[in-house]
Rosetta silent file (secondary structure, phi, psi, omega in degrees, C-alpha in Angstrom):
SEQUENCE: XXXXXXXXXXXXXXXXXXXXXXXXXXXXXXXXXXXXXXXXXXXXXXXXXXXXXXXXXXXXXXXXXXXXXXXXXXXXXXXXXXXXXXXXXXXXXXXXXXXXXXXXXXXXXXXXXXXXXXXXXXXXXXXXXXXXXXXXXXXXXXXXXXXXXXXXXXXXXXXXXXXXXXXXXXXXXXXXXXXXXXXXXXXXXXXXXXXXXXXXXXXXXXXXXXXXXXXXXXXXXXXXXXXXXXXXXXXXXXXXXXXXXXXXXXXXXXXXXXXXXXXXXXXXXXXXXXXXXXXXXXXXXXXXXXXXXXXXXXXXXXXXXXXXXXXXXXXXXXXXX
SCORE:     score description
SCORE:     0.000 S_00000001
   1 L     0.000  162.243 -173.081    0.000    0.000    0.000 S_00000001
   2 E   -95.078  151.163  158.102    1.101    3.608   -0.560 S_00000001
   3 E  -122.376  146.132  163.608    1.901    5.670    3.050 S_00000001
   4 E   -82.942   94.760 -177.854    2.967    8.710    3.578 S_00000001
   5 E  -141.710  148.626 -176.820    6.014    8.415    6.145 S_00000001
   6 E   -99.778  132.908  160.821    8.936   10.813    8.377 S_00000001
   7 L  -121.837  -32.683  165.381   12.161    9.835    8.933 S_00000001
   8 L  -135.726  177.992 -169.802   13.475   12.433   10.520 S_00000001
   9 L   -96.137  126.018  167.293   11.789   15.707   12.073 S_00000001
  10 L   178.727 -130.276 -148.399   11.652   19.182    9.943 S_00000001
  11 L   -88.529  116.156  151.297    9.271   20.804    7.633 S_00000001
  12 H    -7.312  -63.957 -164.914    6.303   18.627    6.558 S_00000001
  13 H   -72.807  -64.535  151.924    6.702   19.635    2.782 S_00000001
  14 H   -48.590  -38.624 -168.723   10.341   18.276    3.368 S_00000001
  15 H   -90.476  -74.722 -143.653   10.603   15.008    5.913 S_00000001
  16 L   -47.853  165.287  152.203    7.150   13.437    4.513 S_00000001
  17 L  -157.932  155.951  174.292    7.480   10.962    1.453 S_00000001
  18 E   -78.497   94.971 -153.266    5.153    8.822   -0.286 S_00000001
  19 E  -117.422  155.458  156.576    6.606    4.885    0.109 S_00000001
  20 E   -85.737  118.190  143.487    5.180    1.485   -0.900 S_00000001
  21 L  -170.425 -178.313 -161.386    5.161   -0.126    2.076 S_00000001
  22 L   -59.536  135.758  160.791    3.552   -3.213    4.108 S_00000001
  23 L   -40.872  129.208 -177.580    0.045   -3.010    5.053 S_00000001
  24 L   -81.280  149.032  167.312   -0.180   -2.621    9.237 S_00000001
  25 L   -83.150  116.144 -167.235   -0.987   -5.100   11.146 S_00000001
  26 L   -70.191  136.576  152.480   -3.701   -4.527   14.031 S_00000001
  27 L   -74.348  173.203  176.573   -2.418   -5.299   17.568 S_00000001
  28 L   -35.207  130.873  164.972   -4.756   -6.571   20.476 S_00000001
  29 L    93.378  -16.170 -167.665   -7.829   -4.428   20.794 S_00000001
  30 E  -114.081  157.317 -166.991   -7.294   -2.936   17.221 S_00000001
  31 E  -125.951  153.778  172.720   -9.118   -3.012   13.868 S_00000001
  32 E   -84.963  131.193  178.654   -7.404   -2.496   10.302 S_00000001
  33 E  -114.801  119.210  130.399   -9.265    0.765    8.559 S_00000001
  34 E   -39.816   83.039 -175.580   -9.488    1.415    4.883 S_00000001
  35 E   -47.150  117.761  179.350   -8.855    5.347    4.903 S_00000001
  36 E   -82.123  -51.142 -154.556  -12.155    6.875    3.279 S_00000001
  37 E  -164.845  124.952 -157.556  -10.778   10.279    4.072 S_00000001
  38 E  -132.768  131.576 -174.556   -8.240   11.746    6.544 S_00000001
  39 E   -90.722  127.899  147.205   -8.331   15.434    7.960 S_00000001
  40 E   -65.205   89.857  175.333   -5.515   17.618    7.874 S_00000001
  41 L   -77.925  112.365  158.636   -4.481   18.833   11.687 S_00000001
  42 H   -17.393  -63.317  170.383   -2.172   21.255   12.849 S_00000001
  43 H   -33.226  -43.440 -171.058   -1.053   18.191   15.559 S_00000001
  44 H   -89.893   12.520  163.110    0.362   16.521   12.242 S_00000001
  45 H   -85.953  -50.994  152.211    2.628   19.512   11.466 S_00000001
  46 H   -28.222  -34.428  144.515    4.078   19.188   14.565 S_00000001
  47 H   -58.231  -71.842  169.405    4.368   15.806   14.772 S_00000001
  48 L   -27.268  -28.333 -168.308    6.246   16.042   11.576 S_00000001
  49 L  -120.022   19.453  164.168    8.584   18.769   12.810 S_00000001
  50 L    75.174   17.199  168.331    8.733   16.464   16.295 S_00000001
  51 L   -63.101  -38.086 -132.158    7.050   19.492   18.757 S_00000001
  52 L  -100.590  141.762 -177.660    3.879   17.593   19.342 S_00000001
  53 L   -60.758   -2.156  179.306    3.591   16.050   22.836 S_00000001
  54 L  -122.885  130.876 -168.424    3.049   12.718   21.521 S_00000001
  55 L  -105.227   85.254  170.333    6.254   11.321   19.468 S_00000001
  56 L   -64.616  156.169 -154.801    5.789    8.179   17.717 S_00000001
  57 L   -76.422  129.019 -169.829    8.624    6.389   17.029 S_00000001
  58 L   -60.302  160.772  -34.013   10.522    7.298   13.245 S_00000001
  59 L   -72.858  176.242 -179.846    9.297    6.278   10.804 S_00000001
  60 E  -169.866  141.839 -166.720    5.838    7.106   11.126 S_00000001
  61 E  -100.221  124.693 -159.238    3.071    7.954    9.118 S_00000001
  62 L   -64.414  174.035  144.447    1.281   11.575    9.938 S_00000001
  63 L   122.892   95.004 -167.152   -2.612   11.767   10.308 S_00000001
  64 L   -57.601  -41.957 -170.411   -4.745   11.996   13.068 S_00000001
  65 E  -114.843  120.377  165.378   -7.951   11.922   11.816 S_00000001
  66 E  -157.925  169.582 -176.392   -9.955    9.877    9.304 S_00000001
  67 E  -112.256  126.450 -169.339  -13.140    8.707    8.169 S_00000001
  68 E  -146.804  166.343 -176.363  -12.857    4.884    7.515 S_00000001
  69 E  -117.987  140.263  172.901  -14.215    1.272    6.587 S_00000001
  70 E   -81.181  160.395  157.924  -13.841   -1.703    9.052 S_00000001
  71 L   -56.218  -15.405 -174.885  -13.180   -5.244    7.406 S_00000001
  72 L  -114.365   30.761  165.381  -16.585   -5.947    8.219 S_00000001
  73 L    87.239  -60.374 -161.918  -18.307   -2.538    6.043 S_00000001
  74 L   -41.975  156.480 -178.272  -18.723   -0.150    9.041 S_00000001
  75 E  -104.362   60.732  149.076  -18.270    3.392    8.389 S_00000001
  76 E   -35.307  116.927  158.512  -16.413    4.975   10.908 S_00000001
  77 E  -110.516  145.423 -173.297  -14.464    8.080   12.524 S_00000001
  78 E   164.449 -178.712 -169.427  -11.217    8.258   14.706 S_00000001
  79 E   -78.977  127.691  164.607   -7.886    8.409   15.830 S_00000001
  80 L   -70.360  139.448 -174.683   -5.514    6.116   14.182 S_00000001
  81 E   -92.215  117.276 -165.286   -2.724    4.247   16.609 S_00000001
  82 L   -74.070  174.788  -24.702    0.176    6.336   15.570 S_00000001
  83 L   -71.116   -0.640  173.109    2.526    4.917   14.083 S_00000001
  84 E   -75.488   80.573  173.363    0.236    3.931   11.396 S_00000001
  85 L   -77.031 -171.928  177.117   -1.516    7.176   10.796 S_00000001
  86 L   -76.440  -23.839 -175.495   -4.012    8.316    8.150 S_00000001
  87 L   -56.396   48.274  170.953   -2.042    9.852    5.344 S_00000001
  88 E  -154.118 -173.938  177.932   -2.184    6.243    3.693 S_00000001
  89 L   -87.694  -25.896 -134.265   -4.424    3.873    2.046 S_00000001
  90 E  -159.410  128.325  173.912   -4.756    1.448    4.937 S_00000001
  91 E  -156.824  163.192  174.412   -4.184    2.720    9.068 S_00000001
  92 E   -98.466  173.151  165.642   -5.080    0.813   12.513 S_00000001
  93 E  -176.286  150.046 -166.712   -6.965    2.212   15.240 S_00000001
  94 E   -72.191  132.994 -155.291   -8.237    1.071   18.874 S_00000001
  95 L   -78.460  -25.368 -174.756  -11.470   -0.580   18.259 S_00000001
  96 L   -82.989  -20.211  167.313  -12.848    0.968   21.155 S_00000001
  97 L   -50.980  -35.597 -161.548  -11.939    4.564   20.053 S_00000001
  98 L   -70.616  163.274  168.045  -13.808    4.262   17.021 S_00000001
  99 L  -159.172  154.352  168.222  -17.636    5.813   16.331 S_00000001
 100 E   -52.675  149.269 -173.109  -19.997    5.813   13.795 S_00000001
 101 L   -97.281  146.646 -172.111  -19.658    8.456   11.126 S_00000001
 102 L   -77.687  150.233 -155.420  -22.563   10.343   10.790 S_00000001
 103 L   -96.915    7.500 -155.481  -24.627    9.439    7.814 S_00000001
 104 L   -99.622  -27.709  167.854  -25.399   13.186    7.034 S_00000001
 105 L   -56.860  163.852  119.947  -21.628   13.916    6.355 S_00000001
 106 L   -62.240  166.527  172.546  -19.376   12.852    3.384 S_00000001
 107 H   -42.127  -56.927 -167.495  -16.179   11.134    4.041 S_00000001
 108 H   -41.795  -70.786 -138.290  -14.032   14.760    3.828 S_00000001
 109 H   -51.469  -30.113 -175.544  -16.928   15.808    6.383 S_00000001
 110 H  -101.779  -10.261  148.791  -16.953   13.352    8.581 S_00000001
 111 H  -108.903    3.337  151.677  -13.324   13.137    9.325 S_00000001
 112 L   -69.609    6.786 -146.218  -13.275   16.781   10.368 S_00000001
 113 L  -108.034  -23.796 -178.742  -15.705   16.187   12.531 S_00000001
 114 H   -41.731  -76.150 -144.077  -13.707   13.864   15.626 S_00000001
 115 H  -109.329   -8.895  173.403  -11.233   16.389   17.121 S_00000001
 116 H   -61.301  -60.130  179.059  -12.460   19.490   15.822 S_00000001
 117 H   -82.962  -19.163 -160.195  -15.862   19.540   17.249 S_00000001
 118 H   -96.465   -8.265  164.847  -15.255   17.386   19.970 S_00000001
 119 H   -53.910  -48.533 -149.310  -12.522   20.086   20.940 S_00000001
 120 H  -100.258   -6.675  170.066  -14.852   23.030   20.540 S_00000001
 121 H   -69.058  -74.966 -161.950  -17.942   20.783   22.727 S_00000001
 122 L   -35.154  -22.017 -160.438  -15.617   20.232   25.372 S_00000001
 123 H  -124.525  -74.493 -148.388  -14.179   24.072   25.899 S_00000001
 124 H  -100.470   20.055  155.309  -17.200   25.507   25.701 S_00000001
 125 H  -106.241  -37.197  169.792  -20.093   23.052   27.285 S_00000001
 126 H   -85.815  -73.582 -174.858  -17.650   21.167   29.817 S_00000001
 127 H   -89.026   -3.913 -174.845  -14.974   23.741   31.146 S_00000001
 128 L  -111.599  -33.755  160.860  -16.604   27.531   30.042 S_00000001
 129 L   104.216   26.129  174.595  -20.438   26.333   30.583 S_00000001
 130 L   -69.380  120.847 -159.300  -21.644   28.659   27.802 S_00000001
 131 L   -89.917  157.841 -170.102  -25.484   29.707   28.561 S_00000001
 132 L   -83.636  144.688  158.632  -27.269   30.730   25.531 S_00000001
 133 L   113.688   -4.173  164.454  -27.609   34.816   24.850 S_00000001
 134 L   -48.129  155.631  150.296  -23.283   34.723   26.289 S_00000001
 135 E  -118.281  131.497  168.678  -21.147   36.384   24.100 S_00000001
 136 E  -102.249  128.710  170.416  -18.092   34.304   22.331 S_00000001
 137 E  -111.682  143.106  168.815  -14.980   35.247   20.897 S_00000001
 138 L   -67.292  128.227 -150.833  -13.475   33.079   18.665 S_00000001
 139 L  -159.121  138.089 -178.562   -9.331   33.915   17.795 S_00000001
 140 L    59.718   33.288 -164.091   -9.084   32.022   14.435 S_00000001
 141 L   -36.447  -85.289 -171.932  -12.538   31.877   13.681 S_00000001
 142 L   -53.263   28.150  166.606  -11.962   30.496    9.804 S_00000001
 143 L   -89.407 -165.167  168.854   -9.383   27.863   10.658 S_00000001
 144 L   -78.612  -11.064 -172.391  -10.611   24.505   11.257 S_00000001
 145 L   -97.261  -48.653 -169.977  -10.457   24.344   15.076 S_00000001
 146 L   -68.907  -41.480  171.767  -12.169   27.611   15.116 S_00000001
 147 H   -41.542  -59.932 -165.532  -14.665   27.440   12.459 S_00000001
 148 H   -75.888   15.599  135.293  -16.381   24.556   14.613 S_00000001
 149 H   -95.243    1.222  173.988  -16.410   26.627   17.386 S_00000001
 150 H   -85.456  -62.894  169.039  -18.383   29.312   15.690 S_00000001
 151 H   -30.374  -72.020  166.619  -20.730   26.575   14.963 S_00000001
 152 H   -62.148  -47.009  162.031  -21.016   25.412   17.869 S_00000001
 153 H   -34.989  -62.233  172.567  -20.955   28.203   19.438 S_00000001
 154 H   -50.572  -53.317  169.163  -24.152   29.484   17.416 S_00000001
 155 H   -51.922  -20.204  165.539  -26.209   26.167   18.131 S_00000001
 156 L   -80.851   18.886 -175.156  -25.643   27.180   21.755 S_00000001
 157 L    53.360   18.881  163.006  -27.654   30.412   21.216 S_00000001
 158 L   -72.702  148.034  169.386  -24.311   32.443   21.738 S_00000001
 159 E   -83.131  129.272  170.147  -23.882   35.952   20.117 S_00000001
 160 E   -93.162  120.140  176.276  -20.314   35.093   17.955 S_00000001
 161 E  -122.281  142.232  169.505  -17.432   37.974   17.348 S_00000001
 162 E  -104.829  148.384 -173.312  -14.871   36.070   15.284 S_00000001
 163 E  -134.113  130.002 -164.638  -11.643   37.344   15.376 S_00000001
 164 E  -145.285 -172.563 -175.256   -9.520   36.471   11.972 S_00000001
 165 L  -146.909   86.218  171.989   -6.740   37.273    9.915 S_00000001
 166 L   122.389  162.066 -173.644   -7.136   38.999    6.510 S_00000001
 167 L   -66.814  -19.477 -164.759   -9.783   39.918    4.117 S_00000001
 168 H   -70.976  -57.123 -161.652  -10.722   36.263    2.602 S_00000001
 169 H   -53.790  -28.010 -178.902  -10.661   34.421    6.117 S_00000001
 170 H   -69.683  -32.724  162.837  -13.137   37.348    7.168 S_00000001
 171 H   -72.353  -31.211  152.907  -15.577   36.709    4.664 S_00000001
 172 H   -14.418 -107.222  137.228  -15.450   33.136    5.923 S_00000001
 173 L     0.609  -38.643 -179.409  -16.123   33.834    8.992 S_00000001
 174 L   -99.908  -44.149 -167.317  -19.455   35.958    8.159 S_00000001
 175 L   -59.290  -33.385 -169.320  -20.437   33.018    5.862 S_00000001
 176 L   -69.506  -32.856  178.663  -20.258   30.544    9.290 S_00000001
 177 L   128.137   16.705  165.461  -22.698   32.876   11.031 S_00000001
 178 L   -36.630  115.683  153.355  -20.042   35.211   13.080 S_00000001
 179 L   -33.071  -59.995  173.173  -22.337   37.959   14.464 S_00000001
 180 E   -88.425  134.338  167.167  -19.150   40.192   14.443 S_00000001
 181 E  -138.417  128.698 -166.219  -16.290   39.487   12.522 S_00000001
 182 E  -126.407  127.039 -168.057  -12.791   41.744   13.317 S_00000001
 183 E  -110.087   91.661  163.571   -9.835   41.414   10.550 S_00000001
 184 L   -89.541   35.655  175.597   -6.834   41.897   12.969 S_00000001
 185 L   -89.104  -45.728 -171.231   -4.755   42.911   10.164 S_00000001
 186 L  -121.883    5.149  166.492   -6.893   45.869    9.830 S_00000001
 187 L  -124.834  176.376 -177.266   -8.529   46.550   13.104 S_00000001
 188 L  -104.369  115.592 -156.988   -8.231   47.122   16.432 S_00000001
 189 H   -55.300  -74.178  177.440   -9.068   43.878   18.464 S_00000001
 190 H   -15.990  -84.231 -158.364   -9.469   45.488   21.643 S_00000001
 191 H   -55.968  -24.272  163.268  -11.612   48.165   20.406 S_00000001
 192 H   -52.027  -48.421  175.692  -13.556   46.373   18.506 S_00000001
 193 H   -79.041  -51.931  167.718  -14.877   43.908   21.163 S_00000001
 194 H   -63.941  -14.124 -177.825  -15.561   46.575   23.643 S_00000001
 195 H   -79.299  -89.509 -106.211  -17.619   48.888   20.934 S_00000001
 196 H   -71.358  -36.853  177.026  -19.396   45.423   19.890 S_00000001
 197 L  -107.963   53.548 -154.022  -20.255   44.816   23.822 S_00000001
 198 L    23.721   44.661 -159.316  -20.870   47.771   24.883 S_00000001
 199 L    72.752   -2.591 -162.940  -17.896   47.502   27.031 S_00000001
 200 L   -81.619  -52.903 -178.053  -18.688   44.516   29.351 S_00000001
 201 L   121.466 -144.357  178.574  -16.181   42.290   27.010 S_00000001
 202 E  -119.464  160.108 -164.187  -17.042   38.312   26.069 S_00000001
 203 E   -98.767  -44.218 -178.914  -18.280   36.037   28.546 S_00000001
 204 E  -144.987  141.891  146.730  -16.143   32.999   27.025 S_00000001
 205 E   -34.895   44.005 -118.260  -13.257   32.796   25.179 S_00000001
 206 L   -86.318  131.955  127.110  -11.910   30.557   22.572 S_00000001
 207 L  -157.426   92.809 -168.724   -8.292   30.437   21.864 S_00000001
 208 L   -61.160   23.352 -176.510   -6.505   28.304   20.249 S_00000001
 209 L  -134.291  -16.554  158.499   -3.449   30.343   19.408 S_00000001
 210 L    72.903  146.508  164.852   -1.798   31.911   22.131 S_00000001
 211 L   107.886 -168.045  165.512    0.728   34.943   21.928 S_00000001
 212 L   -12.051  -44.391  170.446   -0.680   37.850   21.138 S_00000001
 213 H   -68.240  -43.199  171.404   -4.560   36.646   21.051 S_00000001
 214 H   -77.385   -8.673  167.761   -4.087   35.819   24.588 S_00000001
 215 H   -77.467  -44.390  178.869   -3.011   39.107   25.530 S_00000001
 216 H   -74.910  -15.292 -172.140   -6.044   40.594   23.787 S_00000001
 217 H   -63.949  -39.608 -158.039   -8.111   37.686   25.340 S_00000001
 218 H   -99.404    8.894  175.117   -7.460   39.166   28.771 S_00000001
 219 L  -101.501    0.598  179.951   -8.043   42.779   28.018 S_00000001
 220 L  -136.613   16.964  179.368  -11.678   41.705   26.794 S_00000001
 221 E  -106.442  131.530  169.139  -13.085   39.304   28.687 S_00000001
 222 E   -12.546  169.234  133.081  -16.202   40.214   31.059 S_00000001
 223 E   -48.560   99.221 -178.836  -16.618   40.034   34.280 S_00000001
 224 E    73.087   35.454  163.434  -16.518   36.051   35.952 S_00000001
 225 E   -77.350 -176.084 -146.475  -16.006   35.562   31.752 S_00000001
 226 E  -149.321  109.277  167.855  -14.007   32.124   30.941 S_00000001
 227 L  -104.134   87.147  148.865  -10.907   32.251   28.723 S_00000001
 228 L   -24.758   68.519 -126.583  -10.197   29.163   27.301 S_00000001
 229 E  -130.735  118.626  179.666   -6.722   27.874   26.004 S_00000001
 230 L  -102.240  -25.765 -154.719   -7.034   25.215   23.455 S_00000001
 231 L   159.714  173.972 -168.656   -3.418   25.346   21.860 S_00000001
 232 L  -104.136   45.277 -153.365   -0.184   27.490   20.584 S_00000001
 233 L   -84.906  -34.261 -168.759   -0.780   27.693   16.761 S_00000001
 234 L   -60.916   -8.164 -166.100    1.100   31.367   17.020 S_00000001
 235 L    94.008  -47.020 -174.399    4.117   29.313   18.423 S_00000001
 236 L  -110.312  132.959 -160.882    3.975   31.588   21.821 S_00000001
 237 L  -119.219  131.238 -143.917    2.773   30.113   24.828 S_00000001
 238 L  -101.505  129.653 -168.279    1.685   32.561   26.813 S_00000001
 239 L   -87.928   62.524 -170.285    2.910   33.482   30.721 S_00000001
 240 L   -74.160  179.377 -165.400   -0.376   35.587   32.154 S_00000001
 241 L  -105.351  116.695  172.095    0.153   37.532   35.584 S_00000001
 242 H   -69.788  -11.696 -176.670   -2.568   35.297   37.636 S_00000001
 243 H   -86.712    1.625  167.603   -3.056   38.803   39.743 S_00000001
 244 H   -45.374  -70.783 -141.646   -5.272   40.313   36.474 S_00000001
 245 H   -65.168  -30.505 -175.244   -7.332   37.141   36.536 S_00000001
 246 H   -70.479  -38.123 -177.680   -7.829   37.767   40.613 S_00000001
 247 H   -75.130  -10.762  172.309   -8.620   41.471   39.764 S_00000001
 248 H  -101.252  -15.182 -155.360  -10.592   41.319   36.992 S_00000001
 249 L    43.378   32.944  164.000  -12.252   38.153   38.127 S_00000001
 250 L   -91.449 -178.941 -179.349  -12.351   35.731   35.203 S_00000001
 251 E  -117.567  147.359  170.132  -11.183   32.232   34.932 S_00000001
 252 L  -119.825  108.348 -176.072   -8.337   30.968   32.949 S_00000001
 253 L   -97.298  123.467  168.236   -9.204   27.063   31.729 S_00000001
 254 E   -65.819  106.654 -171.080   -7.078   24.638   30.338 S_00000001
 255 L   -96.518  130.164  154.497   -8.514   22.145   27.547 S_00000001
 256 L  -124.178   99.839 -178.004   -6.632   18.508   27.093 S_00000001
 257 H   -81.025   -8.986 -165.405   -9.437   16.937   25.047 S_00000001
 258 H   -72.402  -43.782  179.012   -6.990   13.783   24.210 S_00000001
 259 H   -61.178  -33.548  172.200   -7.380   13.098   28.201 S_00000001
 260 H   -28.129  -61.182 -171.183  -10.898   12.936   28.236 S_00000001
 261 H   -54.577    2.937  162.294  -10.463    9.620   26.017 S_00000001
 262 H  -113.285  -30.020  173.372   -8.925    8.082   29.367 S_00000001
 263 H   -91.462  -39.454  177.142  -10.407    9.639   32.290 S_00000001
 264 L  -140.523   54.146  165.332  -14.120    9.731   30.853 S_00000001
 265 H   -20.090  -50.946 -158.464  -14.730    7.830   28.046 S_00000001
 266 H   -80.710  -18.844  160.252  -18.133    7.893   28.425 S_00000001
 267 H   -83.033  -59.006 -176.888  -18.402   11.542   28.067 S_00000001
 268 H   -69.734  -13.545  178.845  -16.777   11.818   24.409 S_00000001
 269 H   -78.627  -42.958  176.185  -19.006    8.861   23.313 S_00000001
 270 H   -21.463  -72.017 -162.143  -21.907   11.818   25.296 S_00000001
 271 H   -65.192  -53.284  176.467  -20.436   14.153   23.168 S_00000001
 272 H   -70.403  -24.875  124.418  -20.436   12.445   19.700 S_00000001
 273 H   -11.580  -44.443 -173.133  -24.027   11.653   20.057 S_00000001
 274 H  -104.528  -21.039  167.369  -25.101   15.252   20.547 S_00000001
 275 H   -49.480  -70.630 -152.798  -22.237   15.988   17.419 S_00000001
 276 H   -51.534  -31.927  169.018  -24.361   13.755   15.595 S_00000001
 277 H   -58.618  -69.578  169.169  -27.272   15.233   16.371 S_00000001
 278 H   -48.835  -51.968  158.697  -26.203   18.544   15.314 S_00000001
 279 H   -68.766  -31.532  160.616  -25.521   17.480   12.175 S_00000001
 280 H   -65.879  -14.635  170.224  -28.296   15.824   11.203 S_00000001
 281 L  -119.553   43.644  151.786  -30.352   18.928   11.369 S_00000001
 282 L    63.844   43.192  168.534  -27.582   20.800    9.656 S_00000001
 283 L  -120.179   33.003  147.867  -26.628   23.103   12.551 S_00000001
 284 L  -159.528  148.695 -170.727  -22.946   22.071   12.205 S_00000001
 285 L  -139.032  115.026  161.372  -21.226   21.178    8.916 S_00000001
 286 L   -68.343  129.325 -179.638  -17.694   21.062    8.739 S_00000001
 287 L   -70.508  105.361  167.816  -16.054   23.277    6.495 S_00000001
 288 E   -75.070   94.561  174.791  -14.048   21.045    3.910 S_00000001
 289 E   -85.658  -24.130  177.311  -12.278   24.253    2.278 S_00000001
 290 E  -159.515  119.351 -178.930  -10.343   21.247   -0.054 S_00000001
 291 E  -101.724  114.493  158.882  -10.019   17.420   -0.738 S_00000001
 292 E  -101.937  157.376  149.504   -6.759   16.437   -2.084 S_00000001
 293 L   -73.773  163.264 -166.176   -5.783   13.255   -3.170 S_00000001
 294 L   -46.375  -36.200 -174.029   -3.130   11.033   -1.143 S_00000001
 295 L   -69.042  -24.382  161.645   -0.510   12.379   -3.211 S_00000001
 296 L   -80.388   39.225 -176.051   -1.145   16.245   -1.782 S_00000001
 297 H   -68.752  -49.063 -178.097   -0.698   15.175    1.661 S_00000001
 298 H   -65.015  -11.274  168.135    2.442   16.651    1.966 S_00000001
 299 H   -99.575    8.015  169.288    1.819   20.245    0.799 S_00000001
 300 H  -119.134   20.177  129.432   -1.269   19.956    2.358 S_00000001
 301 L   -84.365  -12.456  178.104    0.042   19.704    5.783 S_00000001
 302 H   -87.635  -17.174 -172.942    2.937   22.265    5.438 S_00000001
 303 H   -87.070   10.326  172.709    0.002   24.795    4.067 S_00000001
 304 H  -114.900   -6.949  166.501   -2.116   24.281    7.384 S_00000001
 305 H  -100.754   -3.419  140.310    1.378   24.597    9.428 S_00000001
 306 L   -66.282  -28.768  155.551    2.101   27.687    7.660 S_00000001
 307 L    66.560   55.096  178.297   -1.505   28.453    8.870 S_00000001
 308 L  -113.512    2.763  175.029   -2.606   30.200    5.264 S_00000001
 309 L   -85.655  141.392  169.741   -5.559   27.514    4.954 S_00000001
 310 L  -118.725  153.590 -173.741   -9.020   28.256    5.735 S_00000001
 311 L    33.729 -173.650 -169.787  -11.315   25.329    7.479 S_00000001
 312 E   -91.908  166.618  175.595   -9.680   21.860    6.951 S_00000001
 313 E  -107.385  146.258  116.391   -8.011   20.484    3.853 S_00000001
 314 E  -111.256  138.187 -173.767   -9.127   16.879    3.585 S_00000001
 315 E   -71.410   98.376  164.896   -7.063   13.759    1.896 S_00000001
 316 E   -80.057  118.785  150.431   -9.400   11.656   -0.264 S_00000001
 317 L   -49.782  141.238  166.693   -8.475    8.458   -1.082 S_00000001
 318 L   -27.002  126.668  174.039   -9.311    7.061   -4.629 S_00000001
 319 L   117.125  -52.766 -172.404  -13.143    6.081   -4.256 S_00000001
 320 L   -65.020 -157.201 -163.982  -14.405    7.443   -1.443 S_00000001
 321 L   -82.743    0.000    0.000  -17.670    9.793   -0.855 S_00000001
C-alpha cells in the first residue's frame, strides 16, 4: 500500500514521502481501517517537525484523523494508533476509540468532525459552561479548530465575534454565522470587542493560538467571563500575571481533550451523540475548504502549518464519498 512516512523531524513539505510499504498489522484491541478520508491537523505539522507532545517512534506515518471502513463494512471516525496514521491507504486504530460516522456527512466531512468539534464541545459546554444569549470570541474563527467553534458556538444560542486574519478568512467567517467578525490585520481587536459589547467584554473565550490573542483575550473578557486555552498555533505560549485574573475576576481554563479519552470515556461517546445530532439537522457542517488526493498530503500539511488555509483540507483516497 502507498503511506505517507517521516524519517526524521523538519518541515512537513520536506521530511514526509510517499513509500510502498507493508500493510499494518492490528495489535490486540485494534481493527485495520481502509482510509475513506483523513483530515488535515495542525497536531500533524508538529508531529512532523517532532514538537507535538506525543512522538511516535521514526518512521511514522502523519494523520490523526480519518473517516474509515472496518473489514466488516462499518463506516467509521477516529484516531488512528500512531505509528500507522491516516495519510495512507490502509491505518489501525483502537477498536474501542472508534464511532460511527454520521450518515449526514461525506467522508471529507466526517473526518473533520472527531477532534475538531469534539474540541470546541468540550471548551465551551464542559470547562466555560456557555449559557445561551453569552457572548463568544473566537481567535481564528476560519481555521478549522475555530470554524467549529463558531458553529457550535451558534447552536448554543451564543452571540459570535470572530476574530480572523485577513480579508478572505473574514468573509469566511461571516459566511459561518459570526455575528461580528474583526480582521486583525486591519482593526483594532481590543476596540472592537468593547464597541461590539458595549464595554462589558465576552463572557467565554476561545483560543486556540496563544501569543498575542491571549493578551487581547485578557483585556476583553467580562466580568466572571471564561478564557479558554485550546493550543499554541502562534508558536507563543503565553505566561499571564494570575493577579489580572484575581482582579478582573475571570477564569483561565485549560482544555486537554486527548485526556478525556482516558479519564471519561463515556463523556466523548456523550459528546459524539449530541455531534451527531447537530448534524443531522444541519446546525454544524464542517467546512471542507479542499479534498486532495493522497498524493497532496504533503503540501497539504505544510500549508495548514504555515496556517494560510481556511477550514480543513481533507485527503481523499481514490473512491471514497
Amino acid at each position: 500500500m502507498q503511506a505517507w512516512q517521516v524519517h526524521e523531524n523538519g518541515e512537513p513539505g520536506e521530511v514526509m514521502r510517499l513509500a510502498e510499504v507493508a500493510r499494518p498489522t492490528p495489535g490486540d484491541g485494534q481493527v485495520l481501517l481502509k482510509v475513506r478520508a483523513a483530515s488535515v491537523n495542525f497536531p500533524d505539522a508538529l508531529m512532523c517537525r517532532g514538537h507535538y507532545q506525543v512522538k511516535p517512534p521514526l518512521p511514522f506515518t502523519p494523520g490523526v484523523e480519518v473517516c474509515g471502513e472496518t473489514e466488516d463494512g462499518r463506516r467509521v471516525i477516529g484516531n488512528p494508533a500512531l505509528p500507522h496514521g491516516g495519510f495512507a491507504e490502509y491505518a489501525v486504530a483502537d477498536a474501542a476509540g472508534l464511532r460511527a460516522a454520521p450518515e449526514t456527512l461525506d467522508d471529507a466531512e466526517a473526518a473533520a468532525l472527531h477532534i475538531g468539534y469534539q474540541t470546541g464541545w468540550f471548551a465551551l459546554h464542559r470547562r466555560a459552561r456557555l449559557e445561551p444569549g453569552e457572548t463568544l470570541l473566537v481567535h481564528a474563527a476560519a481555521g478549522g479548530v475555530g470554524s467549529a467553534a463558531v458553529q457550535l458556538g451558534k447552536a448554543a444560542g451564543a452571540t459570535v465575534i470572530g476574530v480572523v486574519g485577513g480579508a478572505e478568512k473574514a468573509a469566511v467567517a461571516r459566511k459561518l454565522g459570526c455575528d461580528v467578525v474583526i480582521d486583525r490585520r486591519a482593526e483594532d481587536v481590543v476596540a472592537v470587542v468593547k464597541e461590539a459589547t458595549g464595554g462589558r467584554g465576552a463572557d467565554v473565550i476561545y483560543d486556540p493560538v496563544g501569543g498575542d490573542a491571549y493578551t487581547q483575550s485578557a483585556k476583553v473578557v467580562a466580568f466572571e467571563g471564561r478564557i479558554v486555552v485550546v493550543g499554541f498555533a502562534s508558536g507563543t505560549i503565553p505566561s499571564p500575571g494570575l493577579n489580572h485574573a484575581l482582579v478582573k475576576n475571570y477564569s483561565i481554563l485549560g482544555l486537554h481533550w486527548g485526556l478525556y479519552n482516558t479519564k471519561n470515556p463515556g463523556l466523548v461517546e456523550e459528546c459524539h451523540r449530541q455531534l451527531t445530532e447537530l448534524a443531522a439537522r444541519g446546525a454544524v457542517r464542517p467546512l471542507v475548504s479542499e479534498r486532495v488526493p493522497l498524493e497532496g498530503a504533503a503540501t497539504a500539511v505544510q500549508r495548514v502549518a504555515d496556517g494560510v488555509t481556511t477550514g480543513r483540507i481533507a485527503v481523499v483516497t481514490e473512491g471514497a464519498a
